[in-house]
Every structure is written in structure tokens, then in C-alpha cells.
C-alpha positions as CSV (number, residue, x, y, z in Angstrom):
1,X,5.8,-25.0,29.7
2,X,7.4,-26.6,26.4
3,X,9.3,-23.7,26.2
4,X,10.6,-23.6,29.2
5,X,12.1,-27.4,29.4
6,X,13.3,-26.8,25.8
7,X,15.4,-24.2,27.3
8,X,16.4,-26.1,29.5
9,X,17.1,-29.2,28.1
10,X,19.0,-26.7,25.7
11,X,21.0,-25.1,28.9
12,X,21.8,-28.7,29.9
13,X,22.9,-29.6,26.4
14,X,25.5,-26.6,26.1
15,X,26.9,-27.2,29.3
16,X,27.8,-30.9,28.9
17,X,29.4,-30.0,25.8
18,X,32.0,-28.2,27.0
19,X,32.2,-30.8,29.8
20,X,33.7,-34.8,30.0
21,X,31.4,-36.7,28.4
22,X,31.3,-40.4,29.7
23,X,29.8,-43.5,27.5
24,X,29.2,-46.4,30.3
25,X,30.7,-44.3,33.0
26,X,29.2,-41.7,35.4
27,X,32.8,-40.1,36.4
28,X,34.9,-39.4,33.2
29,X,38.3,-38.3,33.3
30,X,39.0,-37.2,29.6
31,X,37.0,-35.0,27.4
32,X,35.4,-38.9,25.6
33,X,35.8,-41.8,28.4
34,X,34.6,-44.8,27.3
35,X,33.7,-47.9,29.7
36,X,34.1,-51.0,27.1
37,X,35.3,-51.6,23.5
38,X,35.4,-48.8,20.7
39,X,34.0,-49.1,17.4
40,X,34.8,-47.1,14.6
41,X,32.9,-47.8,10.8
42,X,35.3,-45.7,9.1
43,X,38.2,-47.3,10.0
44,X,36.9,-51.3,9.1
45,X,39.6,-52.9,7.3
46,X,40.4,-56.5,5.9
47,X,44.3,-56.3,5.8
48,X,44.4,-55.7,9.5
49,X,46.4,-52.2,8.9
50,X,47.5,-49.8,11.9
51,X,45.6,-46.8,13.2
52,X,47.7,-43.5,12.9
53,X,46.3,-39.6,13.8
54,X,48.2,-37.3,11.3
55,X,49.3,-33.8,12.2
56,X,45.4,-32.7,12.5
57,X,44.4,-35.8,15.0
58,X,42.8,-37.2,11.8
59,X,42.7,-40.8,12.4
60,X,43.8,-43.2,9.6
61,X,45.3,-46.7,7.9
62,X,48.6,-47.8,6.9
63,X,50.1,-50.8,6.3
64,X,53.2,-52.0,8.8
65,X,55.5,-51.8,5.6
66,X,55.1,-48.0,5.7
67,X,56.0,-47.6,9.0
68,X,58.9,-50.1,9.4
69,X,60.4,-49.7,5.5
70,X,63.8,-48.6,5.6
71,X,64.8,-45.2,5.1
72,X,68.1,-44.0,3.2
73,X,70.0,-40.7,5.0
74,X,73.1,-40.1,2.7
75,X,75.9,-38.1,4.4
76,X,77.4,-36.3,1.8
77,X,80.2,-33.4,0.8
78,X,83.5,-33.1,-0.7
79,X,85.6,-31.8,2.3
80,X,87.9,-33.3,4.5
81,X,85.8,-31.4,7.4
82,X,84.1,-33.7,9.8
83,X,80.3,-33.6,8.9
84,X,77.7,-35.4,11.5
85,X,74.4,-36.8,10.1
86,X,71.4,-37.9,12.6
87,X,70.0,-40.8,11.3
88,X,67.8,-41.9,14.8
89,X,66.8,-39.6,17.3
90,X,64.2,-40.4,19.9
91,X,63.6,-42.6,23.3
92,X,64.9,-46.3,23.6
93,X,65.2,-47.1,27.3
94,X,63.5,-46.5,30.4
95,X,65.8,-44.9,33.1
96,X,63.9,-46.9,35.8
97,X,64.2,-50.2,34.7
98,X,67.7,-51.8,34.3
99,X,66.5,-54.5,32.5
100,X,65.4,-51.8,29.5
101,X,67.0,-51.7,26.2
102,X,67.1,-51.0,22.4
103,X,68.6,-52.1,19.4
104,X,68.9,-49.6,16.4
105,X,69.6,-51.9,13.2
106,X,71.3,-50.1,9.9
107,X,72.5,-50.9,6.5
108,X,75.5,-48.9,5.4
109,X,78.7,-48.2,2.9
110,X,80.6,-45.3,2.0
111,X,82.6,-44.0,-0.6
112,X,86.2,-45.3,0.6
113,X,87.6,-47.5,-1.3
114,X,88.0,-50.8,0.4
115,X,84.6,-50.0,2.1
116,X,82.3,-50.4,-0.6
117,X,80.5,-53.5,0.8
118,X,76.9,-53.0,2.6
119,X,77.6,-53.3,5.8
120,X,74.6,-54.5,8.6
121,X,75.1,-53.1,12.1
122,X,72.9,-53.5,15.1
123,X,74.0,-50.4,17.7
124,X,72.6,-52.1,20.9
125,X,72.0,-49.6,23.7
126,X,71.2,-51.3,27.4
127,X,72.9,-51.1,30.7
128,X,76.3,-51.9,31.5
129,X,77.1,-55.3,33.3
130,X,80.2,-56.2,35.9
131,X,82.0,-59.1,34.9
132,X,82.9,-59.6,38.0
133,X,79.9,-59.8,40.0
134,X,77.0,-59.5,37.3
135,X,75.4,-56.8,38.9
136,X,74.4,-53.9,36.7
137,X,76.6,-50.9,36.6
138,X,73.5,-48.3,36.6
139,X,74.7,-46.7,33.6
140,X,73.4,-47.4,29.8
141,X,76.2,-47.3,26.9
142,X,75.8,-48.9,23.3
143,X,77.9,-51.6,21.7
144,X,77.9,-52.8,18.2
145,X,77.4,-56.1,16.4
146,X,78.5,-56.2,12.6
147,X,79.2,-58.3,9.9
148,X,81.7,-56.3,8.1
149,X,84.9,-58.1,6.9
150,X,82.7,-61.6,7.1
151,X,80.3,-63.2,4.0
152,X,79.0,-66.1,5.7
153,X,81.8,-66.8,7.8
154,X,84.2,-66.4,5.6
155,X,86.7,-63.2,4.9
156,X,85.6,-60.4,2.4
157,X,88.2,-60.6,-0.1
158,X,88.5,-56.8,-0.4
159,X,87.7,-56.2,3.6
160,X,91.4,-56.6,4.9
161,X,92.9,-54.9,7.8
162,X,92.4,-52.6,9.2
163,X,89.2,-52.1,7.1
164,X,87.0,-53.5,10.2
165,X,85.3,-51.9,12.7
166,X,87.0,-50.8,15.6
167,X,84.5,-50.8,18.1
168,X,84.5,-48.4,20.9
169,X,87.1,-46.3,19.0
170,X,87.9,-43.3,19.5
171,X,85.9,-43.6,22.3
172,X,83.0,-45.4,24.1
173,X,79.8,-45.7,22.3
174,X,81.5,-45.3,19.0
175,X,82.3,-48.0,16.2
176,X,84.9,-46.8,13.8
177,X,85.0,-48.3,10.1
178,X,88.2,-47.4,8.0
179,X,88.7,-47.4,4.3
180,X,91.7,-47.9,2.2
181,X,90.5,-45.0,-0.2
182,X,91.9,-41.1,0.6
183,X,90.1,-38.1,-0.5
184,X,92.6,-35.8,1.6
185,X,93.5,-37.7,4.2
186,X,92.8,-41.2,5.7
187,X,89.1,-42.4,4.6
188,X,86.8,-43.1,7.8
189,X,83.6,-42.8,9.5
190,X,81.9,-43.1,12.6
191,X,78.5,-44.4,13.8
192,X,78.0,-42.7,17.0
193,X,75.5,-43.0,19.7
194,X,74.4,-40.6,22.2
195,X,72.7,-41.9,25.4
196,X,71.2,-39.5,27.5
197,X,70.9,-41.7,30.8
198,X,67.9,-39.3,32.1
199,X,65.3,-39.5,29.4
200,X,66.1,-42.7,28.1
201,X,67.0,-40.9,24.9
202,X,70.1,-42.0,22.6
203,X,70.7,-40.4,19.1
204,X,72.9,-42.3,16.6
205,X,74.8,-40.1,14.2
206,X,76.9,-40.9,10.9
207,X,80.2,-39.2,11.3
208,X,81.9,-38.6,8.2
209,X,85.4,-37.6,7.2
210,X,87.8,-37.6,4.5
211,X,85.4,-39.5,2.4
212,X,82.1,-38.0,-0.4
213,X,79.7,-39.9,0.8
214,X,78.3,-42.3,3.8
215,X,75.0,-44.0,2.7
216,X,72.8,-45.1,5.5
217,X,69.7,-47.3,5.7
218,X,67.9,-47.1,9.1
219,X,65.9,-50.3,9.6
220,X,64.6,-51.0,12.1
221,X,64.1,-49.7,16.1
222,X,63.1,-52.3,18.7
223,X,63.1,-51.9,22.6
224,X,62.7,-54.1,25.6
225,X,60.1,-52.1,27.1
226,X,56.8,-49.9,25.5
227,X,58.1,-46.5,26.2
């Protein structure tokens, strides 16, 4: 008889293993379904650090400084050729909701000469507004805010025109920064977004040409909405 419900219980024991196993719940809908708060021992800290699954699911700790600390992408060669660095690629807006948006903030200076002042430049993605009637336009499209040419207010001595950004130039979504320097040609660069208005993706590229070297810090991401 003790055989029997050991086999059993055995039986019962493989099969809910390979089954949704519910902790406070009688209907689970994931392989672990937990009905209340989660405790893990292993992952007790004082500093209050975040939670992160490496490329195993191994959970883990790091501090907010890892994850938010800037991170340099140099755009470098010594042709004239254009040459296109990514330095953000992932979502940023929700295609659904017209109030969604992001800001991608970097820190950047090149090689020209008469460009050789870190620049900061927030490449703000959200949708398009009429003027007219302040009704959205139902497309998304990013526009730049800069300090370059400006130190508190005042005029960079060695920022003079046209060594400024010209915003939307060539083209929309693009801000164009021209040095006074000439390896071969006319010294500029590009920060340019992509906005894919279906996924609520947007990739913002350095765009380099006639210069050595663009040096880009990304800082930061932040969006309107959790995506």
C-alpha cells in the first residue's frame, strides 16, 4: 500500500513539474504564478540597487550609475566619404498614444576646427503639432535643442557663423553642425534621427564627413510613456 501511494504521489509530482505551478492561486497562467509579494534572500541589498537577468536569465544587482553612465561612440576615419555611426537604437514612442514621446540627450565635438567645444543636444522625438489649430498631425518627427554657439548666454568666442546648428538641415529630422576646419572639403556632421512611425522605434545616427573624428557621449534616454 506504501508503495503504491509513493508511486503515486511520485506520478503526481512529475506531472506538475512540467505543468504551471501556482503559489496562492489555483489557475496559473505562467510556468511560476505568484498571488502576493515575492521575496528573494539572494538578492537583499542596502543600497537599494536594480534587479537585472543577464544573457542566462540569471538574476542580479547593479547600481543606477551602471545603467544610466554615459557611453562614448567615436565616429572615426580619414576620408572625405560620408561614414554613419549608430549611437541609439531602440523604441521611444508608442504609436497609439499621441501624447507619447522621448528625448535622446548627447554630449558631442568633433575634429573641425571651429567645432571643438562639447556640445549638449537633446534630439526630442514626439508628434507633430498644427499651429493653426493645435491638433496633432498624427505623425512623429524629432527636433533639436542645443547649446552650441552659447556659454551661459553669452556667444562662444570661437563658435561664429555659420558654425551653429542648422536644424532641420538638409532635411527633416536632421541637425547639421558646421566647422571652420577642412580635411578635403567643407568640415560637417549630422546628428540624424530615424522614426519609424509603426513601432515606435527611432535610431539616432552620427553622420560624419570631411572631418577624422566625431566623438559622441549618449546620456541619457527618457520617454513619456513605459514602453
Amino acid at each position: 500500500m506504501k508503495t503504491k501511494a509513493f508511486l503515486f504521489l511520485t506520478i503526481t509530482f512529475i506531472s506538475y513539474s512540467y505543468a504551471q505551478v501556482g503559489i496562492n492561486t489555483t489557475t496559473p497562467t505562467n510556468t511560476l504564478d505568484v498571488n502576493g509579494s515575492t521575496r528573494i534572500r539572494g538578492l537583499s541589498n542596502t543600497e537599494n540597487k536594480i534587479v537585472v537577468a543577464n544573457d542566462l536569465g540569471v538574476l542580479g544587482l547593479i547600481t543606477p550609475e551602471e545603467i544610466f553612465s554615459p557611453k562614448a561612440l567615436l565616429n572615426t576615419s580619414t576620408s572625405s566619404a560620408e561614414q554613419r555611426l549608430t549611437v541609439y537604437e531602440g523604441k521611444c514612442f508608442v504609436p497609439t498614444d499621441n501624447a507619447s514621446s522621448c528625448t535622446v540627450s548627447v554630449n558631442h565635438y568633433s575634429s573641425c576646427a571651429g567645432f571643438n567645444r562639447s556640445v549638449d543636444t537633446q534630439i526630442i522625438v514626439g508628434q507633430g503639432i498644427n499651429t493653426g489649430n493645435g491638433q496633432f498631425l498624427g505623425t512623429w518627427s524629432a527636433r533639436y535643442i542645443d547649446n552650441k554657439g552659447y556659454i551661459g548666454g553669452a556667444t562662444a568666442a570661437e563658435q561664429v557663423a555659420p558654425d551653429f546648428p542648422r536644424i532641420s538641415y538638409p532635411s527633416t529630422n536632421v541637425a547639421n553642425y558646421l566647422g571652420s576646419g577642412s580635411f578635403n572639403g567643407q568640415c560637417n556632421t549630422d546628428l540624424v534621427a530615424t522614426v519609424n512611425q509603426t513601432t515606435g522605434d527611432v535610431k539616432i545616427e552620427s553622420v560624419k564627413r570631411s572631418m577624422f573624428a566625431h566623438l559622441v557621449y549618449l546620456i541619457s534616454v527618457s520617454r513619456s510613456r513605459s514602453l
